[in-house]
C-alpha positions as CSV (number, residue, x, y, z in Angstrom):
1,X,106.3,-3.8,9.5
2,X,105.1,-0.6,7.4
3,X,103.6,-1.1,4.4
4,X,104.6,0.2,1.0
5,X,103.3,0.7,-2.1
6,X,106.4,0.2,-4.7
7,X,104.8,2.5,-7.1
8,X,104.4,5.8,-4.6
9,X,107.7,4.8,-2.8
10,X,109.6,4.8,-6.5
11,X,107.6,8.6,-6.7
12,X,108.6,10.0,-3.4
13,X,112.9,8.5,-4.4
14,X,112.1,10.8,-7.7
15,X,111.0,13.8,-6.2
16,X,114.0,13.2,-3.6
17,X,116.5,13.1,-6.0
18,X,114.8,16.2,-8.1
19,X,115.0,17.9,-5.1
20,X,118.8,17.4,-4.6
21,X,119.3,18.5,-8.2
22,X,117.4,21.8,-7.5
23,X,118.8,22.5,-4.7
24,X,122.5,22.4,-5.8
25,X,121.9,24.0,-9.4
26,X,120.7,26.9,-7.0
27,X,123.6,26.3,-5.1
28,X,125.9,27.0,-7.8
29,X,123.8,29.7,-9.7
30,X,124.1,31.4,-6.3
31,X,127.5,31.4,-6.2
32,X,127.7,32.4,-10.0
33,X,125.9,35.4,-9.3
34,X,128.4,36.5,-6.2
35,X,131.2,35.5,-8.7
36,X,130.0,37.6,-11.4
37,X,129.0,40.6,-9.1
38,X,132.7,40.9,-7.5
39,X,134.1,40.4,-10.7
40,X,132.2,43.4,-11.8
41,X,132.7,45.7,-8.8
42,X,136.8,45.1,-8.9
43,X,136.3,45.9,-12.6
44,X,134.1,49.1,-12.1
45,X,136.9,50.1,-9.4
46,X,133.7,50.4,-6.9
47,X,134.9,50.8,-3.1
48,X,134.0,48.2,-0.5
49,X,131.1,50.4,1.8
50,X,128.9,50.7,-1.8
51,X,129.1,46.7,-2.5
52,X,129.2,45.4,1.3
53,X,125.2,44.9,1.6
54,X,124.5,43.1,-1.4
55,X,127.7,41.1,-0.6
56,X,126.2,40.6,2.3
57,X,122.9,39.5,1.5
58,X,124.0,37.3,-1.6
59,X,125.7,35.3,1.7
60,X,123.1,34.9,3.6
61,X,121.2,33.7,1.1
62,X,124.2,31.3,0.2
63,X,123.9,29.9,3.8
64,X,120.3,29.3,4.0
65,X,120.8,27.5,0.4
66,X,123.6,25.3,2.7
67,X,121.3,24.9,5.5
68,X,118.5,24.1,3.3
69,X,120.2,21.4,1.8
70,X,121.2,19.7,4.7
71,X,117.8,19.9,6.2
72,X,116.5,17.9,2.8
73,X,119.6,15.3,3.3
74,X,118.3,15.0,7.1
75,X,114.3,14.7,5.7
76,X,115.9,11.6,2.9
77,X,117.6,10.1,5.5
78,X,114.4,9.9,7.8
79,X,112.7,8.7,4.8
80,X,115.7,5.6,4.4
81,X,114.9,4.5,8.0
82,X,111.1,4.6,7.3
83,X,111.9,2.5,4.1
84,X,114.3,-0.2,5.8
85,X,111.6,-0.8,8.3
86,X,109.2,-1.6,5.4
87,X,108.7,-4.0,2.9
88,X,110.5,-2.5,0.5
89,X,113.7,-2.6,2.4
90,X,115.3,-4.8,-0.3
91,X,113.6,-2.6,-3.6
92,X,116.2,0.3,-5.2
93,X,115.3,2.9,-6.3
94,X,117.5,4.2,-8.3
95,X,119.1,6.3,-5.8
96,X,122.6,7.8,-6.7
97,X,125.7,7.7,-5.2
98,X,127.0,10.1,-2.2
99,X,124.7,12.0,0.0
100,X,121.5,11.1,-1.3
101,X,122.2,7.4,-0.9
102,X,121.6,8.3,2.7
103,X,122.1,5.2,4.2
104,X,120.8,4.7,8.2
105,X,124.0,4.2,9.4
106,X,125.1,7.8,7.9
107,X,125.2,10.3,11.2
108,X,123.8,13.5,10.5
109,X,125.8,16.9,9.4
110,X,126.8,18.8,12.2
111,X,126.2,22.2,10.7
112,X,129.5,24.7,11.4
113,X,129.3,28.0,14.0
Protein backbone atom coordinates (compact mmCIF):
# COMPACT_ATOMS: atom_id res chain seq x y z
CA UNK A 1 0.00 0.00 0.00
CA UNK A 2 1.43 3.60 -0.74
CA UNK A 3 1.67 5.85 1.78
CA UNK A 4 0.17 9.30 2.00
CA UNK A 5 0.45 12.23 3.82
CA UNK A 6 -3.25 13.77 4.01
CA UNK A 7 -1.85 17.18 4.20
CA UNK A 8 0.46 17.10 0.78
CA UNK A 9 -2.29 14.83 -0.93
CA UNK A 10 -5.11 17.72 0.01
CA UNK A 11 -2.16 20.23 -1.69
CA UNK A 12 -1.50 18.32 -4.84
CA UNK A 13 -6.10 17.94 -5.22
CA UNK A 14 -5.69 22.00 -4.91
CA UNK A 15 -3.25 22.61 -7.42
CA UNK A 16 -5.28 19.95 -9.57
CA UNK A 17 -8.35 21.70 -9.48
CA UNK A 18 -6.44 25.28 -9.97
CA UNK A 19 -5.08 23.88 -12.81
CA UNK A 20 -8.38 22.86 -14.43
CA UNK A 21 -9.64 26.38 -13.72
CA UNK A 22 -6.64 27.95 -15.59
CA UNK A 23 -6.75 25.93 -18.12
CA UNK A 24 -10.37 26.50 -19.16
CA UNK A 25 -10.46 30.43 -18.32
CA UNK A 26 -7.73 30.27 -21.09
CA UNK A 27 -9.85 28.15 -22.98
CA UNK A 28 -12.49 30.57 -23.23
CA UNK A 29 -10.38 33.81 -23.26
CA UNK A 30 -8.93 32.10 -26.33
CA UNK A 31 -11.95 31.76 -27.94
CA UNK A 32 -13.02 35.42 -26.91
CA UNK A 33 -10.18 36.71 -28.61
CA UNK A 34 -11.04 34.64 -32.15
CA UNK A 35 -14.64 35.93 -31.49
CA UNK A 36 -13.69 39.38 -31.14
CA UNK A 37 -11.05 39.34 -34.02
CA UNK A 38 -13.70 38.00 -36.74
CA UNK A 39 -16.16 40.23 -35.43
CA UNK A 40 -13.78 42.97 -36.21
CA UNK A 41 -12.52 41.85 -39.66
CA UNK A 42 -16.44 41.32 -41.04
CA UNK A 43 -16.91 44.80 -39.55
CA UNK A 44 -13.68 46.45 -41.16
CA UNK A 45 -14.99 44.65 -44.51
CA UNK A 46 -11.22 43.01 -44.50
CA UNK A 47 -10.98 40.02 -47.22
CA UNK A 48 -10.25 36.53 -46.14
CA UNK A 49 -6.15 36.16 -47.60
CA UNK A 50 -5.20 39.38 -45.05
CA UNK A 51 -6.99 37.61 -41.80
CA UNK A 52 -6.28 33.82 -42.78
CA UNK A 53 -2.83 33.47 -40.75
CA UNK A 54 -3.82 34.86 -37.59
CA UNK A 55 -7.01 32.94 -37.98
CA UNK A 56 -4.99 30.34 -38.35
CA UNK A 57 -2.70 30.59 -35.62
CA UNK A 58 -5.30 31.73 -33.00
CA UNK A 59 -6.53 27.79 -33.94
CA UNK A 60 -3.67 26.20 -33.38
CA UNK A 61 -3.25 27.63 -30.37
CA UNK A 62 -7.02 26.75 -29.54
CA UNK A 63 -6.07 23.07 -30.15
CA UNK A 64 -2.97 22.77 -28.16
CA UNK A 65 -5.15 24.61 -25.28
CA UNK A 66 -7.71 21.23 -26.06
CA UNK A 67 -4.86 18.93 -26.06
CA UNK A 68 -3.39 20.47 -23.10
CA UNK A 69 -6.26 19.91 -21.15
CA UNK A 70 -6.80 16.53 -21.84
CA UNK A 71 -3.22 15.68 -21.18
CA UNK A 72 -3.89 17.36 -17.34
CA UNK A 73 -7.30 15.26 -17.12
CA UNK A 74 -5.05 12.07 -18.18
CA UNK A 75 -2.08 13.28 -15.43
CA UNK A 76 -5.39 13.64 -12.47
CA UNK A 77 -6.59 10.55 -13.42
CA UNK A 78 -3.08 8.81 -12.94
CA UNK A 79 -2.96 10.57 -9.83
CA UNK A 80 -6.76 8.93 -8.68
CA UNK A 81 -5.23 5.42 -9.36
CA UNK A 82 -2.08 6.34 -7.28
CA UNK A 83 -4.54 7.59 -4.51
CA UNK A 84 -7.03 4.53 -4.42
CA UNK A 85 -4.06 2.33 -4.11
CA UNK A 86 -3.14 4.32 -0.93
CA UNK A 87 -4.23 5.04 2.31
CA UNK A 88 -6.18 7.71 1.58
CA UNK A 89 -8.42 5.91 -0.71
CA UNK A 90 -11.47 6.66 1.46
CA UNK A 91 -10.24 10.80 2.25
CA UNK A 92 -12.06 13.53 -0.26
CA UNK A 93 -10.72 16.04 -1.31
CA UNK A 94 -12.90 18.28 -2.27
CA UNK A 95 -12.84 17.39 -5.81
CA UNK A 96 -15.72 18.75 -8.06
CA UNK A 97 -17.98 17.28 -10.13
CA UNK A 98 -17.39 16.14 -13.98
CA UNK A 99 -13.94 15.58 -15.43
CA UNK A 100 -11.94 16.33 -12.62
CA UNK A 101 -13.58 13.82 -10.40
CA UNK A 102 -11.62 11.48 -12.64
CA UNK A 103 -12.61 8.42 -11.32
CA UNK A 104 -10.38 5.01 -12.28
CA UNK A 105 -12.98 3.52 -14.00
CA UNK A 106 -13.24 6.68 -16.40
CA UNK A 107 -11.44 5.51 -19.95
CA UNK A 108 -9.33 8.08 -21.32
CA UNK A 109 -10.35 10.75 -24.17
CA UNK A 110 -9.66 9.56 -27.49
CA UNK A 111 -8.43 12.76 -28.88
CA UNK A 112 -10.30 13.44 -32.65
CA UNK A 113 -8.22 13.24 -36.25
Amino acid sequence: MINLRESSARVVAGDAREMGGMIDRALLQQMRLATSFIEVTQESKLAMPLTQAAIQAMTEGLNCLVEGRAKIAGSVREMTRILSASNLKEVSFGCPDGLWKASVETPAVVAAA
